[in-house]
C-alpha distance (Angstrom), angle and dihedral (degrees) to the residues before:
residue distance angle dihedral
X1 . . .
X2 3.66 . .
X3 3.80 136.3 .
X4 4.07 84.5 -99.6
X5 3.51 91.8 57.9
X6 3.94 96.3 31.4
X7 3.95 79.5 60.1
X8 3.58 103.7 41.8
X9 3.61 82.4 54.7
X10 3.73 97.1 50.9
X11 4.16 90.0 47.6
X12 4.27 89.8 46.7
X13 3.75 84.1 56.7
X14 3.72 95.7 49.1
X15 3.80 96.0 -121.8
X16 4.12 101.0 129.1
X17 3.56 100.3 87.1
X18 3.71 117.0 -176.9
X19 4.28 116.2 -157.0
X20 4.11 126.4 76.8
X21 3.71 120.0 -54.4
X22 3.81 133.2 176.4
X23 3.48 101.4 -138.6
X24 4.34 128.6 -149.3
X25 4.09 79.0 -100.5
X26 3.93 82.9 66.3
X27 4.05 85.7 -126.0
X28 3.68 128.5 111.8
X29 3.63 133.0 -106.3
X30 3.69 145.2 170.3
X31 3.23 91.0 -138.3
X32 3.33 144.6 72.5
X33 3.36 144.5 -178.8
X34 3.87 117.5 -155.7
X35 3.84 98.5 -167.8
X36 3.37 92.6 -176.4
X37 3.67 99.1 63.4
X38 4.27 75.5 70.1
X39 3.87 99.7 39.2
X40 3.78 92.2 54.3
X41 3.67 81.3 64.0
X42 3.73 117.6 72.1
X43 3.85 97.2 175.4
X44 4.35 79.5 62.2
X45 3.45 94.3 30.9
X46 3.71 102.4 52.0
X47 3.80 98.6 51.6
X48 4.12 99.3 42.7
X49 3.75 83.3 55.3
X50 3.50 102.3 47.7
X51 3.70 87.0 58.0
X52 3.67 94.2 59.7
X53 4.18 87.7 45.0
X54 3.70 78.9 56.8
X55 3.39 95.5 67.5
X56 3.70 94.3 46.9
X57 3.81 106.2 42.5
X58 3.50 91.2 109.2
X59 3.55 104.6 48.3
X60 4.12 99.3 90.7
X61 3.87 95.0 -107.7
X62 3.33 116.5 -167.9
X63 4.23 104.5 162.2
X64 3.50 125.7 11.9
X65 4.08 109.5 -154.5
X66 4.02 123.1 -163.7
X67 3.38 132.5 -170.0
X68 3.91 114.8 -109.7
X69 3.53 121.7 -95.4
X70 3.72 104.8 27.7
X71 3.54 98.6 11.1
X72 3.50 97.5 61.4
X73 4.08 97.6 76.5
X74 3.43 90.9 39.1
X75 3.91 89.4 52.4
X76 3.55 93.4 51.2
X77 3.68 99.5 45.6
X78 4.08 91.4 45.3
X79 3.43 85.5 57.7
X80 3.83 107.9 44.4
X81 3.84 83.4 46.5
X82 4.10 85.2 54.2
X83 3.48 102.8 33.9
X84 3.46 104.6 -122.3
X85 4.25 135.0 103.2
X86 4.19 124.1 -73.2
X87 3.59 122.6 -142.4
X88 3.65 130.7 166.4
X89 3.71 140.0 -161.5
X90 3.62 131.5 -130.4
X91 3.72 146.2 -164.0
X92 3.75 121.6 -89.7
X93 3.55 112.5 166.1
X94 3.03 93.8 -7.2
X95 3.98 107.3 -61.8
X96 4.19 121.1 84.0
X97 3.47 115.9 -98.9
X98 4.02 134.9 165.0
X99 3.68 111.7 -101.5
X100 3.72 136.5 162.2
X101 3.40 96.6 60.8
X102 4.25 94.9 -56.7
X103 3.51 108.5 162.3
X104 3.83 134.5 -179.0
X105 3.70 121.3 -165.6
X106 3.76 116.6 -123.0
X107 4.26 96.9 -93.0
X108 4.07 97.0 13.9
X109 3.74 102.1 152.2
X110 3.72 105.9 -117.9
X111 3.69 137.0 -156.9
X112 3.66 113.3 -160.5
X113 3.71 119.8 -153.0
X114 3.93 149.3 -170.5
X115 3.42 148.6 -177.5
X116 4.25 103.8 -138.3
X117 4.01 128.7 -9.8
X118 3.72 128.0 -151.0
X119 3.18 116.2 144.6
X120 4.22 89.0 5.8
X121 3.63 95.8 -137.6
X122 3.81 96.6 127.3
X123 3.54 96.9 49.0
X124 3.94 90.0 45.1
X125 4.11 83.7 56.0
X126 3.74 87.8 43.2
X127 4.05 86.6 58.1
X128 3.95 98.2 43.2
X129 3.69 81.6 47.0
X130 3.63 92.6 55.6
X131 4.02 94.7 39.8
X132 4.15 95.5 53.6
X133 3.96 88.9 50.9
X134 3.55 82.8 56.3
X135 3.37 103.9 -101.7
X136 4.04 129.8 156.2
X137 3.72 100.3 -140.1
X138 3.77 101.5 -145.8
X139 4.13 96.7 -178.5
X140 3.94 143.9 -28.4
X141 3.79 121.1 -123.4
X142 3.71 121.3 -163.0
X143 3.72 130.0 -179.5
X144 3.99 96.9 -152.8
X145 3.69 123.2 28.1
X146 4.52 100.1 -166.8
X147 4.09 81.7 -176.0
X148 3.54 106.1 72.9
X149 4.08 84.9 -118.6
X150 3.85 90.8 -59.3
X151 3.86 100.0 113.9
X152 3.95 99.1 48.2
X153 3.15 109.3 76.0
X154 4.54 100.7 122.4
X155 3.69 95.3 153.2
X156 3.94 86.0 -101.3
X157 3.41 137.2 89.5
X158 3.94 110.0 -82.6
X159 3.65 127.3 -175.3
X160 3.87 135.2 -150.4
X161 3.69 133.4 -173.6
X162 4.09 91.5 -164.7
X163 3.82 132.6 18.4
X164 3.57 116.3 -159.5
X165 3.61 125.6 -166.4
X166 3.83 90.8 -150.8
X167 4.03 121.9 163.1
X168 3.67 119.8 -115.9
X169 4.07 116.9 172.3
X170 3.47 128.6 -174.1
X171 3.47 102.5 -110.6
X172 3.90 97.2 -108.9
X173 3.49 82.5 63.9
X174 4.12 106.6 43.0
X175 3.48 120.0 127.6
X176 3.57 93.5 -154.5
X177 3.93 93.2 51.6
X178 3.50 85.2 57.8
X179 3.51 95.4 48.9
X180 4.07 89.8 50.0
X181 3.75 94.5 -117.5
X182 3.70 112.2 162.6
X183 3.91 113.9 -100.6
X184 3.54 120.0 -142.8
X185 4.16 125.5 -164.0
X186 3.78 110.6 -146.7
X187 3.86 122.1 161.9
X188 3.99 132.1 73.0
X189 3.97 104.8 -95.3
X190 3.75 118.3 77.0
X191 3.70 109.6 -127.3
X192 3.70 114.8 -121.7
């Protein structure tokens, strides 16, 4: 699959939405990518992420972790399309952690997973979540890079099917904040 068809995907699904969001980052954007408008759809879902499996069929998988909200589907399909276990991590006061009953055995190779990256904090939790179970994170696959590839670099391997080079100010500096347009907060994490 490539980032044409990764994108014609996204747009048949309706997630590009075009406006002013707040993102989980806490910046703005113009924007945004509702990935569930694609994950609700398994007949879209199942072939973007077999083409990231693809790329890591032959990387010894043995669990493939997400982080919760968006990286939960994409866990669970990674791993049904690699034949291995899905876990995912949540928040609990405020920082991702494994919890009920996830477990990664000291050296289990692990893919790490997620949805869309911005800033790439989550997914950088989502690894040094993986690494203090004990896990030897062998790659990170992502279905929407909003960075233009300048957020991923984890010192391993990482994998996107799309690479936007979306905007996303700090909201001192957004354009449309100064222009009054409305801002709208979509997304499951509330932003500090």
């Amino acid at each position: 699959m490539t980032g044409n068809e990764m994108m014609e995907a996204l747009v048949k699904s309706g997630a590009v939405l075009r406006g002013h969001f707040l993102l989980t980052s806490g910046r703005h954007s113009d924007t945004y990518l509702e990935k569930f408008r694609l994950l609700e759809r398994p007949d879209l879902t199942e072939p973007v992420v077999r083409a990231l499996a693809d790329r890591f069929r032959d990387a010894g998988v043995q669990v493939v972790l997400g982080p919760a909200i968006g990286g939960i589907i994409v866990a669970y399909e990674m791993a049904r399309q690699l034949g291995v276990r899905a876990i995912f991590a949540e928040r609990q006061d405020g920082r991702l952690t494994l919890r009920r009953g996830f477990r990664v055995q000291p050296g289990e190779r692990c893919l790490v997973v997620e949805d869309v990256v911005t800033t790439g904090g989550s997914v950088r939790e989502a690894v040094d979540v993986a690494r203090q179970a004990g896990a030897d994170v062998v790659g990170v696959a992502v279905l929407a890079d909003r960075s233009g590839g300048r957020v991923l670099d984890l010192g391993v391997p990482v994998e996107y099917l799309v690479s936007l080079d979306a905007p996303a100010w700090a909201a001192d500096e957004c354009p449309l904040c100064r222009a009054g347009v409305p801002l709208e907060k979509r997304g499951s994490r509330d932003v500090a």
